[in-house]
The first five atom37 places (N, CA, C, CB, O) and aatype in JSON, in Angstrom:
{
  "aatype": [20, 20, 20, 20, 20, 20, 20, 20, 20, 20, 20, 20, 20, 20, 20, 20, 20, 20, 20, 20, 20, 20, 20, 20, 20, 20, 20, 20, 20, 20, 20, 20, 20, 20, 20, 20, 20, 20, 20, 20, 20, 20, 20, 20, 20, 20, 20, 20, 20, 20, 20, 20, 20, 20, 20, 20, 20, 20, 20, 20, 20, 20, 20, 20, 20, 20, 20, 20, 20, 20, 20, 20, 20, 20, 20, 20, 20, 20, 20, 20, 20, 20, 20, 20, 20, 20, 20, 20, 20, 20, 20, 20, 20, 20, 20, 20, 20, 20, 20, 20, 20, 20, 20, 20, 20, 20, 20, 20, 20],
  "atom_mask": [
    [1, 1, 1, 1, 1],
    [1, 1, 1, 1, 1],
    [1, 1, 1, 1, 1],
    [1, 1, 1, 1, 1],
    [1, 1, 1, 1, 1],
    [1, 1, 1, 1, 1],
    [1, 1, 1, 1, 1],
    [1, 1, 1, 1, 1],
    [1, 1, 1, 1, 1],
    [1, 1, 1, 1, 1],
    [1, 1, 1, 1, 1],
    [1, 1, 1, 1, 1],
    [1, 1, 1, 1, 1],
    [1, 1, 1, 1, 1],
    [1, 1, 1, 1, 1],
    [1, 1, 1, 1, 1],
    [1, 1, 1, 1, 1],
    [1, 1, 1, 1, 1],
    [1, 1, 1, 1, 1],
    [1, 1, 1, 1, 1],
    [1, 1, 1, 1, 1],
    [1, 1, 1, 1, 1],
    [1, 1, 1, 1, 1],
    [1, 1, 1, 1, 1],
    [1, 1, 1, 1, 1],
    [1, 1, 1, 1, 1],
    [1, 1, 1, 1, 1],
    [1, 1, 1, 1, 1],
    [1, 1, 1, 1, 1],
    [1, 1, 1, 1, 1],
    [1, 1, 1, 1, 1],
    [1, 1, 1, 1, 1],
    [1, 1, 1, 1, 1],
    [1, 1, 1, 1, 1],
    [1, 1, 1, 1, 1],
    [1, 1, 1, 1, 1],
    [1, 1, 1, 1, 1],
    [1, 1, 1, 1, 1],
    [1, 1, 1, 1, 1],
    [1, 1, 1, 1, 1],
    [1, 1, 1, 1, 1],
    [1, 1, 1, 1, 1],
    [1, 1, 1, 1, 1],
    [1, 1, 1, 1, 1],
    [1, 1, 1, 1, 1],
    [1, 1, 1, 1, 1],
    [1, 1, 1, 1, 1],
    [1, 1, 1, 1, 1],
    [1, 1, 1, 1, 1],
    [1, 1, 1, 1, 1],
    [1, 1, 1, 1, 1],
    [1, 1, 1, 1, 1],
    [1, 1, 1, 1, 1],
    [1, 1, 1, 1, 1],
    [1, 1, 1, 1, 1],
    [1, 1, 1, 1, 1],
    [1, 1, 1, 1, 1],
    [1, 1, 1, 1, 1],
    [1, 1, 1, 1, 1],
    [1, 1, 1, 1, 1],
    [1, 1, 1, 1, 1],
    [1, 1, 1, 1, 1],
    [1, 1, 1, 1, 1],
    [1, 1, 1, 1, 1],
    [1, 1, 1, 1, 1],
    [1, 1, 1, 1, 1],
    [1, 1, 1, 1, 1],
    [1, 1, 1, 1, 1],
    [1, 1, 1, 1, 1],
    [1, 1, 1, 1, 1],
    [1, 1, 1, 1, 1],
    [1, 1, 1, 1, 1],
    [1, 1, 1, 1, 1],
    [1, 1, 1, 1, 1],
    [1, 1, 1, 1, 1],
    [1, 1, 1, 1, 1],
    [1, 1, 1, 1, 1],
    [1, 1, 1, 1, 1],
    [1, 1, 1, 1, 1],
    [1, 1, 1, 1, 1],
    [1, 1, 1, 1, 1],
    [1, 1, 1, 1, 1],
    [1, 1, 1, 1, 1],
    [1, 1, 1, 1, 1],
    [1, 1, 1, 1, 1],
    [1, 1, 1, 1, 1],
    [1, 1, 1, 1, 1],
    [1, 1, 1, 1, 1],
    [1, 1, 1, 1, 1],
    [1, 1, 1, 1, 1],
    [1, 1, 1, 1, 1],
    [1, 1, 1, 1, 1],
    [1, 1, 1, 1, 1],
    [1, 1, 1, 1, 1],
    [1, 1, 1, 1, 1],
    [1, 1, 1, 1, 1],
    [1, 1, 1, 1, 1],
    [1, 1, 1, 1, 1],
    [1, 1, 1, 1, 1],
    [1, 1, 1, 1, 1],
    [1, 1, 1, 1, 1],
    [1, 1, 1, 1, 1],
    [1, 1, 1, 1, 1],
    [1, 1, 1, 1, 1],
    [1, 1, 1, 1, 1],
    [1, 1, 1, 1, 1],
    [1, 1, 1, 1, 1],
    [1, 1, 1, 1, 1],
    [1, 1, 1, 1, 1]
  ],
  "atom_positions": [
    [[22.5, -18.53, 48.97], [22.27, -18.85, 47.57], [22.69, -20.28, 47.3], [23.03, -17.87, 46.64], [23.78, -20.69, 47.69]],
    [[21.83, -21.08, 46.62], [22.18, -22.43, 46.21], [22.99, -22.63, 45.08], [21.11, -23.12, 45.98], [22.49, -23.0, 44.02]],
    [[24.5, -22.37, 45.23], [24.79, -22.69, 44.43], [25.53, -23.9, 43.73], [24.99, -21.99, 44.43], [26.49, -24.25, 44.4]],
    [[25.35, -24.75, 42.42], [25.51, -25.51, 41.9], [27.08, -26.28, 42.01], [25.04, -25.03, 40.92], [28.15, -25.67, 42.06]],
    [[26.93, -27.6, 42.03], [27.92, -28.78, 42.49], [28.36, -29.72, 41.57], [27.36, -29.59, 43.49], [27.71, -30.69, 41.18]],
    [[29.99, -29.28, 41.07], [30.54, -30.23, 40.4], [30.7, -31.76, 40.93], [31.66, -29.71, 40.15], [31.44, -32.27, 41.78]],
    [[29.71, -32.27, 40.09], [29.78, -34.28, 40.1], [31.11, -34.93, 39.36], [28.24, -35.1, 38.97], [31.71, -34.57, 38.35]],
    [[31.35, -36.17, 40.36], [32.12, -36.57, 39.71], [31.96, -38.56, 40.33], [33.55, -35.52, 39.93], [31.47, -38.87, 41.41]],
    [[32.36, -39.29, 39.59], [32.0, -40.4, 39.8], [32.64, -40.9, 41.15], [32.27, -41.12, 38.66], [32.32, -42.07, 41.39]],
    [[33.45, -40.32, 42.1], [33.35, -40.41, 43.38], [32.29, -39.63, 44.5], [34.51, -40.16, 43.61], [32.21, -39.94, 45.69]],
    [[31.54, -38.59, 43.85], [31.05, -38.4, 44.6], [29.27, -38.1, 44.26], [31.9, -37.58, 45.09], [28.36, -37.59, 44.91]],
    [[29.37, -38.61, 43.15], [28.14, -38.93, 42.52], [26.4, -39.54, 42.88], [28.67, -39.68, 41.84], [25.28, -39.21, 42.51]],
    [[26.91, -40.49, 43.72], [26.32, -40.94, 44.71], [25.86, -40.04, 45.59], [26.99, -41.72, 45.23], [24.94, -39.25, 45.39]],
    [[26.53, -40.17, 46.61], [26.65, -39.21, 47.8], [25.42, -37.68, 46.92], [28.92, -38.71, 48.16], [24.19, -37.62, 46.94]],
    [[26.1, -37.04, 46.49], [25.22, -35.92, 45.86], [24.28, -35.78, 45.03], [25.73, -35.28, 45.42], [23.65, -34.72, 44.97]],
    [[24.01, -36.88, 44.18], [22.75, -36.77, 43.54], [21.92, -38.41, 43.84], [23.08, -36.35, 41.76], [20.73, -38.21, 43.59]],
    [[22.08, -39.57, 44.17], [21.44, -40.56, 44.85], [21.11, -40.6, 45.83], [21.8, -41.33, 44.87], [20.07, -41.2, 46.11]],
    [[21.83, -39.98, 46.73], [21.35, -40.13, 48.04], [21.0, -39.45, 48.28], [21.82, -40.38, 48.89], [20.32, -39.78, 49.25]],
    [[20.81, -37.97, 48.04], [20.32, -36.61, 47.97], [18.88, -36.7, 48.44], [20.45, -35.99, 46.51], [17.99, -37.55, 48.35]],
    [[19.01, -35.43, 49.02], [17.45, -35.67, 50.22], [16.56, -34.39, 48.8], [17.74, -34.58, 52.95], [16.99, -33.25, 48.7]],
    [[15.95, -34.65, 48.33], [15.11, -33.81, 47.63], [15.54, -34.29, 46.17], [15.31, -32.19, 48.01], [16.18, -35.3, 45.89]],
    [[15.0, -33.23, 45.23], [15.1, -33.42, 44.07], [16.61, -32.76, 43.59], [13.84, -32.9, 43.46], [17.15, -31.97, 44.36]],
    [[17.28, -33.12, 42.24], [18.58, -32.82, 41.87], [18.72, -32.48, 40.85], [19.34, -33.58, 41.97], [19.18, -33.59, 40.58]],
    [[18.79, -31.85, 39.71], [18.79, -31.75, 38.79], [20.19, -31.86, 38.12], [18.12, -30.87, 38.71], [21.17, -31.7, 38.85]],
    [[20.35, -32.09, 36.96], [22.24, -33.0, 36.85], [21.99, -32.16, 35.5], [22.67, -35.46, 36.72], [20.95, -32.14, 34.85]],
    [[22.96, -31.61, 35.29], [23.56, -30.54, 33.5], [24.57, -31.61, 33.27], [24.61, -28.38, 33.62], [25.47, -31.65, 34.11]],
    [[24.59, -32.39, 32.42], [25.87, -33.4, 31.82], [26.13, -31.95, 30.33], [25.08, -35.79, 31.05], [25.41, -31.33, 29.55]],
    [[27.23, -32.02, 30.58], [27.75, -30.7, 29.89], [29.52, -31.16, 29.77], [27.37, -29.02, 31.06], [30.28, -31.79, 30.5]],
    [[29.65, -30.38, 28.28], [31.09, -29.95, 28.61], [31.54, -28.36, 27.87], [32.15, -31.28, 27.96], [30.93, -27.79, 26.96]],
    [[32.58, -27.95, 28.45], [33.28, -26.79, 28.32], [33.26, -26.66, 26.43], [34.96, -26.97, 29.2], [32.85, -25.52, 26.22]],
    [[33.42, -27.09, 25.58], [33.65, -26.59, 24.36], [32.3, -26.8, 23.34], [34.94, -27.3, 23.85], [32.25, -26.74, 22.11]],
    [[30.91, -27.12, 24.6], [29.83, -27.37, 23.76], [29.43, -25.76, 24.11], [28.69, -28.8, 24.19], [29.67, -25.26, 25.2]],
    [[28.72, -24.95, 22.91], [28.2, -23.79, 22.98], [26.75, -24.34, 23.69], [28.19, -22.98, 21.48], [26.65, -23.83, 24.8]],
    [[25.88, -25.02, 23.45], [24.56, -24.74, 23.85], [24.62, -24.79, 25.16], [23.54, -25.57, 23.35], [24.01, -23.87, 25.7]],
    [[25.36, -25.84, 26.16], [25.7, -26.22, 27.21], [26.53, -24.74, 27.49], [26.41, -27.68, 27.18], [27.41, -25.22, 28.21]],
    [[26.7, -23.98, 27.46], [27.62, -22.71, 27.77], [26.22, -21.66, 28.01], [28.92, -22.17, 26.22], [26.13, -21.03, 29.07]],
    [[25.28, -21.56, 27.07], [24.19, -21.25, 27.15], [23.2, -21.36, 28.26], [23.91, -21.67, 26.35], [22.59, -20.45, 28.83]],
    [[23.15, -23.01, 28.54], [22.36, -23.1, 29.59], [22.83, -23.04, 31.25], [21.79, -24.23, 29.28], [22.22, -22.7, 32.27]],
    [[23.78, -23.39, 31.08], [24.63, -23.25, 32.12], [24.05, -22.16, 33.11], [26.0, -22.91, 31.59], [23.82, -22.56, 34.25]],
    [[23.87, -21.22, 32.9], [23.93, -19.52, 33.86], [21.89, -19.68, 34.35], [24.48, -17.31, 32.13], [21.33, -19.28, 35.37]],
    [[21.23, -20.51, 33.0], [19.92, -20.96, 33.17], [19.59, -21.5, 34.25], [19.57, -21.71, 32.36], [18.54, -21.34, 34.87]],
    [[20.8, -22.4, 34.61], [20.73, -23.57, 35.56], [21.03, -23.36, 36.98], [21.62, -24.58, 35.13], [20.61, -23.94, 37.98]],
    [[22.18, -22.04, 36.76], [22.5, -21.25, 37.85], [21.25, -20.49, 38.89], [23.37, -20.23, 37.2], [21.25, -20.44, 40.12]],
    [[20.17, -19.91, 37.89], [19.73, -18.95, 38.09], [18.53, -20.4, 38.89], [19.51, -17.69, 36.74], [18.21, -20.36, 40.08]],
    [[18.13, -21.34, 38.09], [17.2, -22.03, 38.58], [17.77, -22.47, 40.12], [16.86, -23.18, 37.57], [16.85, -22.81, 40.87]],
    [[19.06, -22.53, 40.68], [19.65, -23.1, 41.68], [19.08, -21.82, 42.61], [21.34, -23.47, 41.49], [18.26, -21.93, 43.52]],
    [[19.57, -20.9, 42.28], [19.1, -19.79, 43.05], [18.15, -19.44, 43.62], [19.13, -19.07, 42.66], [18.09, -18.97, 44.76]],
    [[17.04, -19.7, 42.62], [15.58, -19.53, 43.16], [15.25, -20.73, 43.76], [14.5, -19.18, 42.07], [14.47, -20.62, 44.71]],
    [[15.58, -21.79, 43.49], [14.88, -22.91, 44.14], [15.76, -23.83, 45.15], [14.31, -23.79, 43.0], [16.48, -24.78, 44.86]],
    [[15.48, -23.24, 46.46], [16.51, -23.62, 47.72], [16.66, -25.05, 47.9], [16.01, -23.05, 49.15], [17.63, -25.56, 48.45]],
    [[15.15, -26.0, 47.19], [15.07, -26.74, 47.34], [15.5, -27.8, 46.76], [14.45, -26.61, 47.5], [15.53, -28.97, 47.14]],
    [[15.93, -27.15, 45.53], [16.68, -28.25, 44.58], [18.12, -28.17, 44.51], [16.24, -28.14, 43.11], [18.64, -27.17, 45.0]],
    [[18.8, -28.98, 44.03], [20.19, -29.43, 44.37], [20.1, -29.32, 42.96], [20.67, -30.87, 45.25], [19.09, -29.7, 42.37]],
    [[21.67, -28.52, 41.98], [21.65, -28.34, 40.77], [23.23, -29.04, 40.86], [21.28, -26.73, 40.2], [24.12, -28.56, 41.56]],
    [[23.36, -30.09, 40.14], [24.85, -30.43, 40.14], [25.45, -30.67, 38.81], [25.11, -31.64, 40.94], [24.78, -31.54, 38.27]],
    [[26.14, -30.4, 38.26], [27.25, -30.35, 36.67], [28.12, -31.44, 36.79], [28.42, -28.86, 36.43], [28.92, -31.52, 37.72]],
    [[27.99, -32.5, 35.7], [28.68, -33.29, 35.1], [29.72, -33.03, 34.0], [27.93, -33.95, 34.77], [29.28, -33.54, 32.98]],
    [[30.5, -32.66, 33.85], [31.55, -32.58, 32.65], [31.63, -33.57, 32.15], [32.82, -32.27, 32.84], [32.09, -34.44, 32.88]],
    [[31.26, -34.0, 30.71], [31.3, -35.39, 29.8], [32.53, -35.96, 29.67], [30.84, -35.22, 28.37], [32.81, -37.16, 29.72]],
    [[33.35, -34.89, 29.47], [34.62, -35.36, 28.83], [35.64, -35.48, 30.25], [35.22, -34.13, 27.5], [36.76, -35.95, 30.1]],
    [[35.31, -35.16, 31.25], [35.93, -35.99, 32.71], [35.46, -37.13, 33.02], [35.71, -35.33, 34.0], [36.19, -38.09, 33.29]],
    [[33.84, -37.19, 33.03], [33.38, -38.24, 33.67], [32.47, -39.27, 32.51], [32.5, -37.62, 34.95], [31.24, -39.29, 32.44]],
    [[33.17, -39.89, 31.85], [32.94, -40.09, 30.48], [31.79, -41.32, 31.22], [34.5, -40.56, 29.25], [30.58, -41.08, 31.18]],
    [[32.23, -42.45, 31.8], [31.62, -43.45, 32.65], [30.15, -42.92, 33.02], [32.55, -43.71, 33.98], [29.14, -43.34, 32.45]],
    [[30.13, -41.78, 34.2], [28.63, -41.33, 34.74], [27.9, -41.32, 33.08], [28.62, -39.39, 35.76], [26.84, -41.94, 32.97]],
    [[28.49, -40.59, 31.77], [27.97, -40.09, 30.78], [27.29, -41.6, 30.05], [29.14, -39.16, 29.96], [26.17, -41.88, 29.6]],
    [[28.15, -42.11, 30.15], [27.86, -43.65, 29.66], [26.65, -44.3, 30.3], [29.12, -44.63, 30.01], [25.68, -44.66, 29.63]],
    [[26.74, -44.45, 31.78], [25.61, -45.35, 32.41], [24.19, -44.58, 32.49], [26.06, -45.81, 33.97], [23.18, -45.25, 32.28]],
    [[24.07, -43.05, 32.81], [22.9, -42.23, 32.47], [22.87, -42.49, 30.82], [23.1, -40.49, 32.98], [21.66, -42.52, 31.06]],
    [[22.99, -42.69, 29.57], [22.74, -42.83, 28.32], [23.0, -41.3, 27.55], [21.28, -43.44, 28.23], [22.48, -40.99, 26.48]],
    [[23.67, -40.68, 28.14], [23.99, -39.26, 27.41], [24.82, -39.7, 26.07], [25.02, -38.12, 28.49], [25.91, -40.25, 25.99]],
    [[23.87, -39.23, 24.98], [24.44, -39.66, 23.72], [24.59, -37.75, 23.11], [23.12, -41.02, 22.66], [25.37, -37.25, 22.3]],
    [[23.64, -37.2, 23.83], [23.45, -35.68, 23.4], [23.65, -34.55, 24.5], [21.97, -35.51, 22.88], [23.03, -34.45, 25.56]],
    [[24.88, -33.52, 23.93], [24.8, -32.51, 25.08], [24.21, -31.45, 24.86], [25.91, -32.11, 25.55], [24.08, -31.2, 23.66]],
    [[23.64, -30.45, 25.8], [23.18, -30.82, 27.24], [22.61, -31.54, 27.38], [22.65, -30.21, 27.91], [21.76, -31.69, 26.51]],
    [[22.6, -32.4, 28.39], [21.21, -33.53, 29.15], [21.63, -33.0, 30.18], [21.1, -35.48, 29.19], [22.71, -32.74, 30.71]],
    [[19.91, -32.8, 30.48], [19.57, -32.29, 31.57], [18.47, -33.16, 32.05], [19.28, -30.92, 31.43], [17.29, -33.11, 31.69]],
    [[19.22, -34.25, 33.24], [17.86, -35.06, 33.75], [17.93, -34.36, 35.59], [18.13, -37.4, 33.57], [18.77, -33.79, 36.29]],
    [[16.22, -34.92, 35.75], [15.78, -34.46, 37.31], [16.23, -35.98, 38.07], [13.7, -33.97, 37.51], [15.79, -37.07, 37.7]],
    [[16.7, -35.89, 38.63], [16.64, -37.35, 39.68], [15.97, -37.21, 40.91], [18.11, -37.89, 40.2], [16.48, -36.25, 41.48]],
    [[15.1, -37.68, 41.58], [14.58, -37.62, 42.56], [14.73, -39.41, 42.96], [13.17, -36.82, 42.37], [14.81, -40.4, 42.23]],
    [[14.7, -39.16, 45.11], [14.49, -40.76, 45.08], [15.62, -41.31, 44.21], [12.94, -41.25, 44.42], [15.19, -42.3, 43.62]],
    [[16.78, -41.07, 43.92], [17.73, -41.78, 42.75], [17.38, -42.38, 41.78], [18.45, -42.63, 43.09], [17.54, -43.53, 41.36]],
    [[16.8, -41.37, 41.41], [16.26, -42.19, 40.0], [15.73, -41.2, 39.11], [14.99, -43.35, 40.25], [15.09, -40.29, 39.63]],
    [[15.93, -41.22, 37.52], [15.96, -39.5, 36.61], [14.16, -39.97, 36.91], [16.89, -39.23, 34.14], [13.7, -41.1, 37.04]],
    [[13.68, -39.07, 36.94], [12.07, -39.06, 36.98], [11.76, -37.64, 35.54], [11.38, -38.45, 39.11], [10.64, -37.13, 35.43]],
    [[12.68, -37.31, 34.8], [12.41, -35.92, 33.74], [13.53, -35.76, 33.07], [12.1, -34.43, 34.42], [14.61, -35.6, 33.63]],
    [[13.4, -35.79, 32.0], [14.93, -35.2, 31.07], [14.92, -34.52, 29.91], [15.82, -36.27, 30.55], [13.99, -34.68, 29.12]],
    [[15.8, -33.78, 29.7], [15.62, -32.69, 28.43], [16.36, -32.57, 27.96], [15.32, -31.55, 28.45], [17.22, -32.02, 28.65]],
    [[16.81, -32.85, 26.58], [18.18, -32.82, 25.96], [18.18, -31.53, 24.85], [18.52, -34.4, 25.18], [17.25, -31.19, 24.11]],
    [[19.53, -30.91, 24.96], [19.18, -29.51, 24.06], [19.58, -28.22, 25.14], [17.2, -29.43, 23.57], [20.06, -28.07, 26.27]],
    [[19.18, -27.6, 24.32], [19.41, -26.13, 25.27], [17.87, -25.56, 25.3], [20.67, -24.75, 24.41], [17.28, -25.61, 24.22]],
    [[17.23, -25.07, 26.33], [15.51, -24.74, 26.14], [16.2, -23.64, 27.35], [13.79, -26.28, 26.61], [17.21, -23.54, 28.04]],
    [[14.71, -22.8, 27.02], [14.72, -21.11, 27.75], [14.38, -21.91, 29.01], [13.32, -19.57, 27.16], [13.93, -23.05, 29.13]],
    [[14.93, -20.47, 30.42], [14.5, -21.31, 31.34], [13.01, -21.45, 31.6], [15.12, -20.99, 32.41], [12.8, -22.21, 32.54]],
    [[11.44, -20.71, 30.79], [10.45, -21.11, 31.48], [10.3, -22.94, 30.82], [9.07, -19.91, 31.21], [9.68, -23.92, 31.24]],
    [[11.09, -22.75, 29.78], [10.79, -24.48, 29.68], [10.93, -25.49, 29.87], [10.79, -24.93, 29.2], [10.35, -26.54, 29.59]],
    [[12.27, -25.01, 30.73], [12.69, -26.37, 31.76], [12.01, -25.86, 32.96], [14.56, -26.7, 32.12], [11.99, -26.84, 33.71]],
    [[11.39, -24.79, 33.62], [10.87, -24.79, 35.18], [9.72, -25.79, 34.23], [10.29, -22.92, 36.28], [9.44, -26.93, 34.61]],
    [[9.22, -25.27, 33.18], [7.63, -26.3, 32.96], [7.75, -27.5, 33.27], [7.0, -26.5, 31.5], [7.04, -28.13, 34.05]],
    [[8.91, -27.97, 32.51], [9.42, -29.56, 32.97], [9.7, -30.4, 33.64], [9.96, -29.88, 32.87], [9.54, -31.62, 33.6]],
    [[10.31, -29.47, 34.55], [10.54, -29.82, 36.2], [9.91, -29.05, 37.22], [11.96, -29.69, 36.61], [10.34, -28.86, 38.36]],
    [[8.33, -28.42, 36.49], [7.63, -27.7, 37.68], [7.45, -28.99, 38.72], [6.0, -26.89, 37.19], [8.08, -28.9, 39.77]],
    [[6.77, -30.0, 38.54], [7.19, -31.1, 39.88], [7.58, -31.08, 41.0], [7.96, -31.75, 39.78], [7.2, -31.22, 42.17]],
    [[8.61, -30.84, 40.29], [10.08, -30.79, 41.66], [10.68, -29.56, 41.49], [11.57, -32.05, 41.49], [11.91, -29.57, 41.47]],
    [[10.23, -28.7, 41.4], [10.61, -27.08, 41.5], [9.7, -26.54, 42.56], [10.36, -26.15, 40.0], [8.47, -26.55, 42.42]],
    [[10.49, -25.92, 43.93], [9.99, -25.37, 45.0], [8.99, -26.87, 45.21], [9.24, -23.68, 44.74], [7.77, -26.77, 45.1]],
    [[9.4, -27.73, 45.41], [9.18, -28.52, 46.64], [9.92, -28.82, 47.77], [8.96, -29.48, 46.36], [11.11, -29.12, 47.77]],
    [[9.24, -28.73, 48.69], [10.15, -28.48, 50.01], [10.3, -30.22, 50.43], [9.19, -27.28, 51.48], [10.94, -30.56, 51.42]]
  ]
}
C-alpha cells in the first residue's frame, strides 16, 4: 500500500523534486477542518494509485515550503511532476474531483 509522506523542507527536494513520477503535495494543517476532511481522500487516492507519490506538508511547521509554493489557502493541493506543480486545487473537493483533476497523472506508470 502506498502510503503517504510527511514533507519537510529538508527533505522536500529529495521527495517531491526529484521524485521519479508524479507527486501530489496536501499543504495542510492539523486545526484546519476541511484539510482533516480531505486528508483520508488523499490517503485513499495513495492507495489506489501505486504510481503516485502522495506527500503532506504541515503549514504551520513548514511555514517557508508554504511561502515559496504561494499557499495563501488551506488545503492546497498541487500535482508536481518533473518538479514542477503542473495542477492545483485549493479547498476541500470529493475525491472524483480531484482524480478528474489529476486524471493526467493518476495511474501513470
Amino acid at each position: 500500500m502506498n502510503q503517504p509522506i510527511d514533507a519537510t523542507s529538508a527533505n522536500f527536494d529529495q521527495e517531491v523534486l526529484q521524485a521519479d513520477g508524479p507527486v501530489i503535495v496536501d499543504f495542510w494543517a492539523p486545526w484546519c477542518g476541511p484539510c482533516r476532511q480531505v486528508g483520508p481522500v488523499l490517503d485513499q487516492i495513495a492507495a489506489d494509485n501505486p504510481a503516485v507519490k502522495v506527500v503532506k506538508v504541515n503549514v504551520d511547521d513548514e511555514f517557508d515550503l508554504a511561502t515559496q509554493y504561494r499557499v495563501t489557502n488551506i488545503p492546497a493541493i498541487k500535482l508536481f511532476s518533473e518538479g514542477e506543480v503542473k495542477a492545483e486545487i485549493v479547498g476541500a473537493r470529493p475525491r472524483k474531483a480531484i482524480e478528474a483533476e489529476f486524471a493526467d497523472y493518476l495511474g501513470a506508470e
